[in-house]
N, C-alpha and C positions, 0 to 999 in steps of 0.2 A: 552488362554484367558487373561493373565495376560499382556503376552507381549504387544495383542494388546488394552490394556486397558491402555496401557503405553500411547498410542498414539489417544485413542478415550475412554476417562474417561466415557463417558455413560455409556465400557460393566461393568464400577467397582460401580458405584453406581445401574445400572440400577437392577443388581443380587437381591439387597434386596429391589426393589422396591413394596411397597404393598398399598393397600388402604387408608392404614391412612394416608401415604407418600402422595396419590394424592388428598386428601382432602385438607394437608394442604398448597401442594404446589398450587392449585387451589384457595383456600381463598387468597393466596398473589398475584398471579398473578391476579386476580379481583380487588385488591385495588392497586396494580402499574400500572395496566393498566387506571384504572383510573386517577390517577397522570402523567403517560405517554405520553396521548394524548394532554391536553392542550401544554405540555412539550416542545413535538414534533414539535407541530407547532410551537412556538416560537422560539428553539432556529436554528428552518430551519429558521426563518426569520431573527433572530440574522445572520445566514449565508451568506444573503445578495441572501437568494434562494426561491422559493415558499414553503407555507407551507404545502404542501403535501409529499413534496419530505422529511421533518421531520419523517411524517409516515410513509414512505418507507421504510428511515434508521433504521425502528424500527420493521423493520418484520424478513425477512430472515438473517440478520445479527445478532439476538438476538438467531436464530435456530442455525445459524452456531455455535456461542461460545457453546452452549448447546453442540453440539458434540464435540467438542474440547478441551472447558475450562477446567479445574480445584477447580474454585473457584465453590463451594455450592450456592452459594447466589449473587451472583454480577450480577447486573442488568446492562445490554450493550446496547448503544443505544446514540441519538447525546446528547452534554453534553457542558456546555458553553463555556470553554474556547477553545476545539477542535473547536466551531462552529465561534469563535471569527478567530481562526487563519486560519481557513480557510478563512472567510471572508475577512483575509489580503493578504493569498497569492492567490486566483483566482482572487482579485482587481487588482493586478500583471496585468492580463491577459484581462479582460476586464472589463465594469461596470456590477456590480450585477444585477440580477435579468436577463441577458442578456440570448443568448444560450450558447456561448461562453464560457463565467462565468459559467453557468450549466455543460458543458462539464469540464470545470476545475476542478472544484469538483468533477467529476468521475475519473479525473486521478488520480487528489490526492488521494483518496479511495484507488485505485487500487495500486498505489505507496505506498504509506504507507501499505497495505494488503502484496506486494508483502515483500517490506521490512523485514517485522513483522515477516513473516513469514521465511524467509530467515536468519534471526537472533537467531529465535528460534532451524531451521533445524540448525544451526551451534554451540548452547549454547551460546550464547552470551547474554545471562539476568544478566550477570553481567554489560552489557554495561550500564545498570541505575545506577550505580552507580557512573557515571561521572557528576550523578547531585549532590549537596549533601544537605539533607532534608531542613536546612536555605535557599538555593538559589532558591529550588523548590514553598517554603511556601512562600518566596516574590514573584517569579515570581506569584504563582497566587492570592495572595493580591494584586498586580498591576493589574492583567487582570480583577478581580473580578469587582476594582474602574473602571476600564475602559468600560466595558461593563455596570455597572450598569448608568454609568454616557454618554452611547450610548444610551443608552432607554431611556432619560431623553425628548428627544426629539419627542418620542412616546407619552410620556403621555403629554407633554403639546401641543401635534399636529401641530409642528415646523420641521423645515428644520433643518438639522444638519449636519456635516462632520467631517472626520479626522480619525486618526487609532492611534494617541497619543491626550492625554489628553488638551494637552493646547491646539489645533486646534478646540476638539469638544467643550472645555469650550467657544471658544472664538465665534465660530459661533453659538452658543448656545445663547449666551448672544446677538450677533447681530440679532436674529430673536425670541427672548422670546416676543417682543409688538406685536408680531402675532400671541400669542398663541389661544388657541382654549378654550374658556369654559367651554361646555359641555364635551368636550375627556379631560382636566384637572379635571373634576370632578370627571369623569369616572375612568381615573386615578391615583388621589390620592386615592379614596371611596374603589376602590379593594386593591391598596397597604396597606392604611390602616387595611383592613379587614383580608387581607394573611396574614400581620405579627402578626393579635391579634390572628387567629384561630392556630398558629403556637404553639405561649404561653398562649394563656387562652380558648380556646374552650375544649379542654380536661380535665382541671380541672372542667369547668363548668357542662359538662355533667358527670364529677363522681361526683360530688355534688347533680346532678340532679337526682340518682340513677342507673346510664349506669356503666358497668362497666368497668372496667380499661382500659381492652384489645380493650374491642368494643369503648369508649369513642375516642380513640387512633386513629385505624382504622378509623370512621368519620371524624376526626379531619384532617387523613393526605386528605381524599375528600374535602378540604377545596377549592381549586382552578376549584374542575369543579362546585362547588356552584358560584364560583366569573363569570365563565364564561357563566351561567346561567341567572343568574340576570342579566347581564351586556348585555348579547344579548337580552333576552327579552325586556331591557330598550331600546335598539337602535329599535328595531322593535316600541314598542311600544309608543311611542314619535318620531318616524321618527329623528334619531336623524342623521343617514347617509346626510337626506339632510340639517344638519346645521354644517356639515364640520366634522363631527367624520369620518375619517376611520376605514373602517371595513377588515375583511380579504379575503371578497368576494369569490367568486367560488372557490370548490374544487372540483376537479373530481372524480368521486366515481367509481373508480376500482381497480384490483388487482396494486400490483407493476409491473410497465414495465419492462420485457427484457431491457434491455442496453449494449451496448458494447464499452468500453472507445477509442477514437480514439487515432489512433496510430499517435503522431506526433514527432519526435525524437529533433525538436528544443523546443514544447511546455514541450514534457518528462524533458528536461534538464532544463529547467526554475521552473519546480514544485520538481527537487528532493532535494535539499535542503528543501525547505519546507516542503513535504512529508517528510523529515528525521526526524527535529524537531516534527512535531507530532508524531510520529514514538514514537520518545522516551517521549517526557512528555504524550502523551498517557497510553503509557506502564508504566512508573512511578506514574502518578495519579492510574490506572487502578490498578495494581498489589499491590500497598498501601492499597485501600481498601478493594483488595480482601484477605492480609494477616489480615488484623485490625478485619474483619468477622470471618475468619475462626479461629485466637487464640481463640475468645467466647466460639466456641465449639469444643476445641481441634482438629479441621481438619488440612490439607494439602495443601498450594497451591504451585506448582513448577511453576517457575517463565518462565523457557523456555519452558514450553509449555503452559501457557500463553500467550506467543508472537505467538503460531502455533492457539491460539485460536481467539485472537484478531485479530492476519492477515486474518485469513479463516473470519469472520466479517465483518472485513473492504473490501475486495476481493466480499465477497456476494451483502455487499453497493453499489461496482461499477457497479454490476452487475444486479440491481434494481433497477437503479433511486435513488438511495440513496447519501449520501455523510461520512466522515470520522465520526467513532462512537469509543467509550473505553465506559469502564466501569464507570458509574456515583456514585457518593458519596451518595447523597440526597435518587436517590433511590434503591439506594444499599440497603444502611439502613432501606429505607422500605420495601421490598423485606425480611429482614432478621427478621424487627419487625414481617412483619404479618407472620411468622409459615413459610416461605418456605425453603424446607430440601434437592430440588436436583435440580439442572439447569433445569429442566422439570416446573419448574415455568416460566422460560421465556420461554420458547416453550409455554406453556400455554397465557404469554403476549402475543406475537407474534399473536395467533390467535384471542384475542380482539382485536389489533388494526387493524389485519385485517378486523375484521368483520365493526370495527368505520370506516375505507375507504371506506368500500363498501356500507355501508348503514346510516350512521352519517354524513358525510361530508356536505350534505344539509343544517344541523340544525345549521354548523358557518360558514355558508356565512355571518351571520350578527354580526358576536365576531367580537366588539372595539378590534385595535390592541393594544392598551391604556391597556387592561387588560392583553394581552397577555405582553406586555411591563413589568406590574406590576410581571405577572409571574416569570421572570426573572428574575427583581429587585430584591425580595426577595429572587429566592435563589440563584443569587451568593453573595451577603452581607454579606450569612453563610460561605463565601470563606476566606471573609475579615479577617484579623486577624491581630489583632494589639495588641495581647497580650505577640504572640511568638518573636517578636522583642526586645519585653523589657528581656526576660528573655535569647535570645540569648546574648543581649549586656553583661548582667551580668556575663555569662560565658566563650564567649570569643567574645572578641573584631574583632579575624581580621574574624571569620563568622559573625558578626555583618556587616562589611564591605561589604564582600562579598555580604549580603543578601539586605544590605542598595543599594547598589550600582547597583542590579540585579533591585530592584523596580525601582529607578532613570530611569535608561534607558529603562524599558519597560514601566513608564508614559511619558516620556518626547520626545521617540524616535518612540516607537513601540514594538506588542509583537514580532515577527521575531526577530530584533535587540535583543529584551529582552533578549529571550531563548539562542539565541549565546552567548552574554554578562555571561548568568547562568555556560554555559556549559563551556566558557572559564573563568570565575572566579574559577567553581570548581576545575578544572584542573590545575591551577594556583597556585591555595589554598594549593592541594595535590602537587604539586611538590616543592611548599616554604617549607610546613613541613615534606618532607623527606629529602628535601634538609639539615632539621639542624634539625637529630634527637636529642632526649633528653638522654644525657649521664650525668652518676651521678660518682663524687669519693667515694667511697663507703671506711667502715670502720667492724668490727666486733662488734655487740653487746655484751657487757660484760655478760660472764658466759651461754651463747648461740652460738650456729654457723650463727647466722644469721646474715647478711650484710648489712646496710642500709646507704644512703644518709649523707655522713658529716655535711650537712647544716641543716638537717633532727632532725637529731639523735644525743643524745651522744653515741660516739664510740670509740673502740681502733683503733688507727693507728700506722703503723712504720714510721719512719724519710726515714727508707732503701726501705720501700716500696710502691709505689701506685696502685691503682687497680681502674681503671674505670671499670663502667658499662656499658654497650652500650643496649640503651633499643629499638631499631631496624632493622632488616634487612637492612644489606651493600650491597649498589648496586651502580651503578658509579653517579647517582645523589649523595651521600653522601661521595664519597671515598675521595675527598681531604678534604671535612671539618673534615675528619675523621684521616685525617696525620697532619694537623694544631692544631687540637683541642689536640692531643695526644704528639705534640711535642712541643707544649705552656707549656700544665700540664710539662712536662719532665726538661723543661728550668730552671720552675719558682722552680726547687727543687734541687738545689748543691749535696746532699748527696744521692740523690737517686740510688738505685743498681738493681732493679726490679722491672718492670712494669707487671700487672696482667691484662689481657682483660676477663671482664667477661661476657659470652655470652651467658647468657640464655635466653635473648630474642631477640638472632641471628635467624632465620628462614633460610637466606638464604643469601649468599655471592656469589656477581656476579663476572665475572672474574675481573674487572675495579677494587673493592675494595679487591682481594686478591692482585692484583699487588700492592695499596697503603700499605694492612698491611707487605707485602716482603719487601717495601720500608722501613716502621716503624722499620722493622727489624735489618732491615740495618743500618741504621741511630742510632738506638739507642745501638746497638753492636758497633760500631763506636764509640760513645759515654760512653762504658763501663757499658751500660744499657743492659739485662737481659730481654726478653720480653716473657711472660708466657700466656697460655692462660687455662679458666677453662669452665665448664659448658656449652662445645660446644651439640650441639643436635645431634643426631647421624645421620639423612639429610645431614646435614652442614659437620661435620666430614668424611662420606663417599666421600662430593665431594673435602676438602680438601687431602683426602689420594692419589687421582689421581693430586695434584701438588706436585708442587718443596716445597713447604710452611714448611712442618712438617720436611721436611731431614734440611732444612738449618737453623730452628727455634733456636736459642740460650738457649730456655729452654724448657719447658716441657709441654704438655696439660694434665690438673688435669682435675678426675671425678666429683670434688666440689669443691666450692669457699673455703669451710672452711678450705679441704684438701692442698690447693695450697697455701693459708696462712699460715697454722701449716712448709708447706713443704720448702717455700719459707724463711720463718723467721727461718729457720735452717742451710739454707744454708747461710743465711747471717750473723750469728752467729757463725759457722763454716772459715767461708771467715775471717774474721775479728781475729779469733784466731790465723788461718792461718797468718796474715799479723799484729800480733802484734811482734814478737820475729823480726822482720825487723825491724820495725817502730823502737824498743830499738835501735839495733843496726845502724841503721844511726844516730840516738839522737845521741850518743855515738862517731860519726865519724868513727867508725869500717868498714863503707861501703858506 
């Protein structure tokens, strides 16, 4: 049972599952389902695809992770920034809303599933780690303005284009004297209403005697109030025929069979793009789902993860759906309202089925103006412009990094963006290993410990210097690592013994054993002594199988301290040895 709970986490929670468990996962799945459907629609229409095919993505793909996932609480389903980039790569292929463009989007699903999965079968969830959290946080503070700033055109019921910023500002602004009154009123009235019920319906209703938990829960049904009102006002005012768009007909059936066609030129045109969602999928996704589970000391493994999200996105393809990860917004609500095992979202799933099969009638007449607003507000919560200030404070060149990653995903696109992210991080990491941080270190008086010269007051010899090396040697580092060691060596006439201290060696590739054989050399040449201490015993076992340790000039110490006390005695020793000469050349005797 254990094993195969390795691989189907249902049999490991489902064991203790009891009635209080499906109450409370049932309460949560009632109120994200609520949140869900307007959700849905939308950001399938952010996708440039009908808004059905949102609900689709939000059935069997929500079941799927439930057999897969890992994460407790993490709500799966389409989510804005995957629904934005989709939008850009099946644009690729033809114009939205087309069949073609529908087809697109099931391969991508399927590609990215297949992906996903394929990453996970191999452990490869370290491969998120090529984003690094500043590049991630700009990329989607750009995507956030960029989609908030696509829907702009929604509510004021104008033409728009573009997939960077300054194309939609600019046809924006060349068709704003054609706005529409009534769908601008429409609106701004719900934008303004979603953002007050976000921060102030909650306190209101605990004022009003509701309490905390239940004020909360209403609070987060704020948007199918907006889409309420907002349909009842187009019916009731006929407002469709004074130019508000509505979302019109939705089919009311189960999710369609699909089966993604096989085109091996279109395949290779989406797998790039398939790849990028691929990964900020699984990086948004698996963020949220760790940020969830520390609250209550659970467990998320990251590669199966990927075997949950791909079996998801694989089910999308295979439903009329399109690419779905795990959502932020209702994550969190999912986690507020009490739900304690994936069997919440199975419980979603069969709300929004049931809202396709027999709801779908009631928004034919939802302004897409509100579904617009929907949107608006919550990627704004994406927006963040506070982590920028306090990256610049920290360090400048992820400042860059993250500045640089926004630049090109407003100016350029997000495609371009995410490569730009992945090729800065990448970039980033190989600048600073390229020049790890190495310290001259010195002894603390009346202690063993070693610290930083520029640091610290310390003892030092004239006869002897001791670098610190505070990373793993591998041939990115190995010649900075014979420059930096034979500058120190230069700039010291009297020196007789260099100490490499290596306790935060991890690991020494072949490239930088041949430079430290070279150091060897060269400073034995030089009448220089080359010692090493504090090796880790990893590192040591794979030194024992080179030439290194037979032809070393001096010795490897079990401690810094020891190879000091050991080293200043032989230098002390040397020196007594070569005084009775020294006299007798004074002396002309030899």
């Amino acid at each position: 049972m254990k094993a195969l709970a390795r691989y189907l986490p249902i049999f490991e929670w489902g064991r203790t599952y009891n009635a209080t468990v499906f109450t409370n996962d049932l309460v949560a799945a009632l109120i994200v389902t609520i949140m869900l459907i307007p959700q849905s629609l939308a950001y399938a229409m952010l996708a440039g695809l009908p808004p059905e095919i949102g609900l689709y993505a939000s059935i069997l793909p929500i079941i799927a992770y439930a057999l897969f996932g890992t994460s407790r609480t993490l709500a799966v389903g389409p989510v804005a920034v995957i629904s934005l980039m989709t939008l850009t790569a099946a644009s690729s292929i033809a114009p939205p809303g087309s069949a073609q463009f529908i087809a697109a989007a099931l391969i991508l699903a399927l590609l990215s599933g297949l992906m996903l999965i394929a990453m996970g079968v191999l452990r490869l969830g370290f491969l998120a780690n090529l984003l690094s959290h500043p590049v991630v946080s700009g990329f989607i503070t750009a995507s956030g303005i960029i989609i908030a700033t696509s829907q702009l055109k929604s509510l004021l019921g104008v033409q728009a284009k573009g997939e960077a910023l300054p194309e939609l500002v600019s046809t924006l602004a060349a068709n704003i004297g054609a706005t529409n009154i009534p769908t601008l009123v429409i609106g701004v009235t719900a934008t303004a209403f979603l953002f007050w019920v976000r921060k102030g319906l909650k306190p209101l209703l605990v004022r009003s005697g509701l309490k905390p938990r239940l004020a909360d829960l209403v609070a987060k049904a704020g948007p199918i109030a907006a889409v309420a009102v907002s349909t009842i006002a187009v019916i009731a005012l006929d407002l469709e025929a004074q130019g508000v768009k509505v979302v019109g007909e939705i089919p009311q059936s189960l999710p369609p069979f699909t089966v993604p066609m096989f085109d091996a030129d279109l395949w290779q045109r989406l797998a790039v793009p398939a790849l990028l969602l691929s990964i900020i999928g699984f990086v948004e996704s698996v963020s949220v789902a760790q940020t969830l589970a520390a609250k209550k000391r659970q467990r998320v493994v990251p590669n199966q993860e990927l075997i949950g999200l791909g079996a998801a996105n694989v089910a999308a393809s295979f439903t009329g759906g399109y690419p779905v990860t795990g959502g932020f917004a209702r994550s969190v609500v999912n986690f507020d309202a009490g739900a304690e095992t994936p069997a919440a979202g199975a419980f979603t799933a069969i709300g929004i089925l049931i809202a396709a099969l027999f709801l779908t009638p009631l928004l034919a007449s939802l302004p897409i103006a509100t579904l617009a607003a929907t949107i608006i507000v919550a990627v704004l919560s994406l927006v963040d412009f506070k982590t920028p200030q306090e990256v610049w404070r920290y360090s400048k060149a992820d400042f860059a990094a993250m500045l640089a990653t926004i630049a090109v995903t407003l100016l350029v696109g997000v495609e371009p963006g995410v490569i730009a992210g992945v090729a800065l991080s990448l970039a980033l990491f190989l600048w600073r290993a390229s020049r790890p941080h190495a310290a001259i270190v010195g002894r603390v008086p009346e202690t063993e410990h070693f610290r930083n010269v520029k640091r610290h007051k310390v003892f030092t010899d004239p006869r002897i210097l001791t670098i610190r090396i505070d990373e793993s040697l591998t041939y990115l580092n190995a010649r900075w690592l014979e420059e930096f060691v034979l500058e120190e060596v230069a700039a010291q006439p009297s020196l007789k013994h260099l100490i490499l201290m290596c306790s935060a060696v991890n690991a020494i590739d072949a490239s930088a054993l041949e430079s430290i054989e070279a150091i060897n050399h060269r400073l034995s040449d030089g009448g220089v002594t080359l010692h090493l201490s504090e090796v880790k015993g990893p590192v040591m076992d794979a030194l024992e199988r080179s030439h290194l340790l037979h032809d070393l000039t001096g010795r490897v110490y079990l401690s810094q301290n020891a190879a000091f006390d050991a080293v200043i005695a032989i230098a002390d020793r040397d020196e007594e040895a070569q005084a009775p000469a020294d006299l007798w050349l004074a002396r002309g005797l030899i």
